[in-house]
C-alpha positions as CSV (number, residue, x, y, z in Angstrom):
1,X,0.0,0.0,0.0
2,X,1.4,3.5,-0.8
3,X,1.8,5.9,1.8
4,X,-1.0,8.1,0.0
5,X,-3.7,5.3,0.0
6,X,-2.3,4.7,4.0
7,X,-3.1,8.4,4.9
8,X,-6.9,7.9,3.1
9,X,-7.6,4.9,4.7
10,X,-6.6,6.7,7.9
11,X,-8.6,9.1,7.2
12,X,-11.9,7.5,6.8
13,X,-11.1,5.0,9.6
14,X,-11.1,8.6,12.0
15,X,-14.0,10.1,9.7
16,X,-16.0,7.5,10.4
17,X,-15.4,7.1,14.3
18,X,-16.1,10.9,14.6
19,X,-19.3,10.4,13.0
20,X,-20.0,7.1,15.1
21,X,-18.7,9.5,18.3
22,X,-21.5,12.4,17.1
23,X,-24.4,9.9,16.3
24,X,-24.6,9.2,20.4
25,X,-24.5,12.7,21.4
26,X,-27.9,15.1,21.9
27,X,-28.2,17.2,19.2
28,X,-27.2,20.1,20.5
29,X,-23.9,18.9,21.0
30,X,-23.8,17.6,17.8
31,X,-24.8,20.9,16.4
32,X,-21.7,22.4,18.0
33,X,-18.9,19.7,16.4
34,X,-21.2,20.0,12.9
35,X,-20.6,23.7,13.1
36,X,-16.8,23.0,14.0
37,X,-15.9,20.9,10.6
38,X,-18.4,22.0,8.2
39,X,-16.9,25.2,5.8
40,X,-20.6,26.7,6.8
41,X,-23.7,26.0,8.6
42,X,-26.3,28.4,8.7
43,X,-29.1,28.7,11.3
44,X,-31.7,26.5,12.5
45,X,-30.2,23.2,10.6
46,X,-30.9,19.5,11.2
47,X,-28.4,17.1,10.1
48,X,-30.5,13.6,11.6
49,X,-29.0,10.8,13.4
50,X,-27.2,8.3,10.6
51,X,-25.7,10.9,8.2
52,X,-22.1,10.7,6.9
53,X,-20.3,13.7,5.4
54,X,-17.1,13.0,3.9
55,X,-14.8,15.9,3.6
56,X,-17.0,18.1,5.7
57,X,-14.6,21.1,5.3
58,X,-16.0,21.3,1.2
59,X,-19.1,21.5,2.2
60,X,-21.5,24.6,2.8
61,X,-25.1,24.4,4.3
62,X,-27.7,27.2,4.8
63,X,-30.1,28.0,6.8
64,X,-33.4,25.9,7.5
65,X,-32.0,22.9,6.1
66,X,-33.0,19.7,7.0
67,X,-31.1,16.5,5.8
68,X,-33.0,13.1,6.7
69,X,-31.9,10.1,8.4
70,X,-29.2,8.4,6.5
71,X,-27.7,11.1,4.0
72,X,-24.6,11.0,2.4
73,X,-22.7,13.4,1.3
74,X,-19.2,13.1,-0.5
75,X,-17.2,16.0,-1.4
76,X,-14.4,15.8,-3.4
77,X,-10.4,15.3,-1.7
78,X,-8.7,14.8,-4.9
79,X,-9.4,18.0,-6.8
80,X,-9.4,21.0,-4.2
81,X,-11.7,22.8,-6.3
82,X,-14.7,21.2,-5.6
83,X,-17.1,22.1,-3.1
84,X,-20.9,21.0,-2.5
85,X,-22.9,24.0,-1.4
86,X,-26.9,23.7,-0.3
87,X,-28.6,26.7,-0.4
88,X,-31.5,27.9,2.1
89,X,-34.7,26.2,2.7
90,X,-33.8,22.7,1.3
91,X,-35.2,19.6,2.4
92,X,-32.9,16.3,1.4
93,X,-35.1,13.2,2.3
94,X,-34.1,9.9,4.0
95,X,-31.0,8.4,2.3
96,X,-29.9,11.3,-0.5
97,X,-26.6,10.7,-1.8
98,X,-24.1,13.3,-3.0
99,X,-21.6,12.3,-5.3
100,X,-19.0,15.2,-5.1
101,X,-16.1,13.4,-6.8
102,X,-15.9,10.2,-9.6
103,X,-14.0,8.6,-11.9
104,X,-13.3,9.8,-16.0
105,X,-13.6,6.0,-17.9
106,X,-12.6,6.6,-20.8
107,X,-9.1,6.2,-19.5
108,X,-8.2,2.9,-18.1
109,X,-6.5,3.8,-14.5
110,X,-9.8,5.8,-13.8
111,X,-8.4,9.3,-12.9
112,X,-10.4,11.5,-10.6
113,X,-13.0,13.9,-11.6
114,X,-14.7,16.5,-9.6
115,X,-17.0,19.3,-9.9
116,X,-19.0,21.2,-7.4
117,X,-22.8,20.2,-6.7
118,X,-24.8,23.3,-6.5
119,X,-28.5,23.0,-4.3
120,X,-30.0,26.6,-4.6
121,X,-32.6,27.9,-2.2
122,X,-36.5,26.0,-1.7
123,X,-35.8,23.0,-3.3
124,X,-37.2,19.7,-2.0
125,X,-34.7,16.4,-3.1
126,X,-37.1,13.2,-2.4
127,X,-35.5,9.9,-0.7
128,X,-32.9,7.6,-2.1
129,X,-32.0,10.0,-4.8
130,X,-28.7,10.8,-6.1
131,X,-26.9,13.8,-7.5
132,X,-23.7,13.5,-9.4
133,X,-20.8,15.9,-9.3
134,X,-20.8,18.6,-11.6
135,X,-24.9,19.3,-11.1
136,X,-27.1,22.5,-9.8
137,X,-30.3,22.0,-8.7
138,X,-32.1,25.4,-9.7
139,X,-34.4,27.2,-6.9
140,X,-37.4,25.6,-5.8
141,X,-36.9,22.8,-8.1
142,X,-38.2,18.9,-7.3
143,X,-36.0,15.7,-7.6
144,X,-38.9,12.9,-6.8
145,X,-37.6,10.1,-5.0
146,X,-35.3,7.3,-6.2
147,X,-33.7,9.5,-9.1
148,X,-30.5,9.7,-10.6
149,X,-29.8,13.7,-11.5
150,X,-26.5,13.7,-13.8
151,X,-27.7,17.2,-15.3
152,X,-28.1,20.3,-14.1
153,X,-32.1,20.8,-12.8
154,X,-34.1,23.6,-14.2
155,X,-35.5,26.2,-11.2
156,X,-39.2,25.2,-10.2
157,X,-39.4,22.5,-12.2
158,X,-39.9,18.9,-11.0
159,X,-37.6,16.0,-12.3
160,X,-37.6,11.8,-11.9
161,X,-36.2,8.6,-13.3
162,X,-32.9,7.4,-13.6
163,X,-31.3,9.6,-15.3
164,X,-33.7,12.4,-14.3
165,X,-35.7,13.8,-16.8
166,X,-38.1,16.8,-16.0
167,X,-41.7,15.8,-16.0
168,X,-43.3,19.0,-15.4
169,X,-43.1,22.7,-14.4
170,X,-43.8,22.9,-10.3
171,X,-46.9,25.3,-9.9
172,X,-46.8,27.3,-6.7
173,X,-49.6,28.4,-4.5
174,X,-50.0,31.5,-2.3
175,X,-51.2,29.9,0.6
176,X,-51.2,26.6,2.3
């Protein structure tokens, strides 16, 4: 093993006990080591019991966020530029995976690619979805639940499948 891979595996291996550490504290404490090792984290945020944020220093979160039991978010190590950044208002359901970082196959050793994922304000991501590196999610846009997004989302519209496609415009009320 090189010394490189030794220092990655290290990494995770403390990564994940600090997230196994957090997952038995209240969540105010919590709040207060989330706030430490995220880039940002705005007000009034929930970041549920079972998440895992890799590279927590690339990643941004606004204000009145909520991410669901089970997220996973995976910001790029490799290429420095990369950053994932949710916006305000966003609701991530149970088990959303971000995919900060991948692989470019159309070279055999499988170099690493990056690119920042981009969640702007109001926009609702349903459960076991996943969003690819490289993507923005437009305000108040939809991903329904159990889609792939590999393309960037149009604002207020709603998108689903695998890859996502958009199946409609999302119509807004004034009142609930």
């Amino acid at each position: 093993m090189t010394f490189r891979k030794f220092l990655v595996t290290l990494y995770g291996f403390f990564n994940h006990l600090f997230f196994a550490f957090i997952n038995l504290l209240p969540y105010p404490i919590r709040w207060i080591f989330l706030k430490l090792v995220l880039k940002k984290m705005g007000r009034n945020v929930l970041i549920d019991y079972g998440c895992y944020l890799r590279y927590p220093w690339r990643i941004s979160i606004g204000s009145n966020v909520s991410l669901n039991r089970g997220c996973n978010i995976y910001a790029s190590m490799q290429l420095k530029h990369a950053e994932i950044i949710i916006g305000n208002n966003v609701a991530l359901g149970p088990n959303v995976t971000l995919f900060g970082a991948g692989h470019d196959l159309s070279f055999l050793s499988l170099p690493d690619t990056a690119g920042n994922i981009v969640i702007k304000d109001y926009v609702w991501i349903g459960g076991n979805s996943t969003i690819l590196h490289g993507v923005t999610i437009g305000e108040g846009a939809v991903v329904a639940a159990g889609s792939v997004v590999t393309r960037d989302v149009e604002s207020y519209s709603v998108v689903a499948g695998i890859p996502a496609k958009k199946t409609k415009d999302r119509k807004l009320r004034k009142f609930a």
